[in-house]
N, C-alpha and C positions, 0 to 999 in steps of 0.2 A: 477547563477539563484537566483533572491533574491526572498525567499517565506513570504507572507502576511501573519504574526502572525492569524490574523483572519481565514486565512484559514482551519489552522491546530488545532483551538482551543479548549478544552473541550476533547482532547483526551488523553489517556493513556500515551503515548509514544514523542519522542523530532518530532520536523519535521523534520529532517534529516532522521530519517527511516524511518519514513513515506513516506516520499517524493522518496526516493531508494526504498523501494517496489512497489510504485505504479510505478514509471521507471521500474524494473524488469518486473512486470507482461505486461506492454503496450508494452515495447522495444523486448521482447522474445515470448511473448505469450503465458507466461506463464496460468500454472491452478493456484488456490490460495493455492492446497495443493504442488504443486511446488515452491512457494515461500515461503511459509512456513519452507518447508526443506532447503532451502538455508540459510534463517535465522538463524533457528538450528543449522547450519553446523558452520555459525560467534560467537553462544553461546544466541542469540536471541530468547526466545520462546514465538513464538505467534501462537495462532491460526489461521487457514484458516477464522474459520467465521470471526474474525477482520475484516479480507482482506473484505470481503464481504460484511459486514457493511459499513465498510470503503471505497468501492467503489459507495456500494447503495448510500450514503450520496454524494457523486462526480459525480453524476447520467450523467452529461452532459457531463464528461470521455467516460464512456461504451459506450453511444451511439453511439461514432464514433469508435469503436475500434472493437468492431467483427461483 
């Protein structure tokens, strides 16, 4: 999967995690504090709100997803 540099821009973190979290949470169903923990568990700590953010900004994600 090749990701658009611009996609990912202007954030904290590489697009590679990015991009595996927002897979986690769409492929599992996950909650954001469920992926959160999984993060932590790799040595990754981020916030849920990230997630949240970070999805609000992907807005046309959510909409198909729950």
């Amino acid at each position: 999967m090749s990701l658009s540099p611009s996609l990912y821009r202007r954030h904290r973190f590489p697009a590679e995690i990015i991009s595996h979290c927002v897979w986690l949470y769409f492929r599992f169903n996950l909650s954001y504090r469920d992926v959160e923990e999984m993060m932590a568990m790799r040595g990754l700590f981020l916030s849920y709100e990230f997630f949240r953010k970070l999805l609000k900004g992907l807005q046309y994600l959510t909409d198909h997803h729950r």
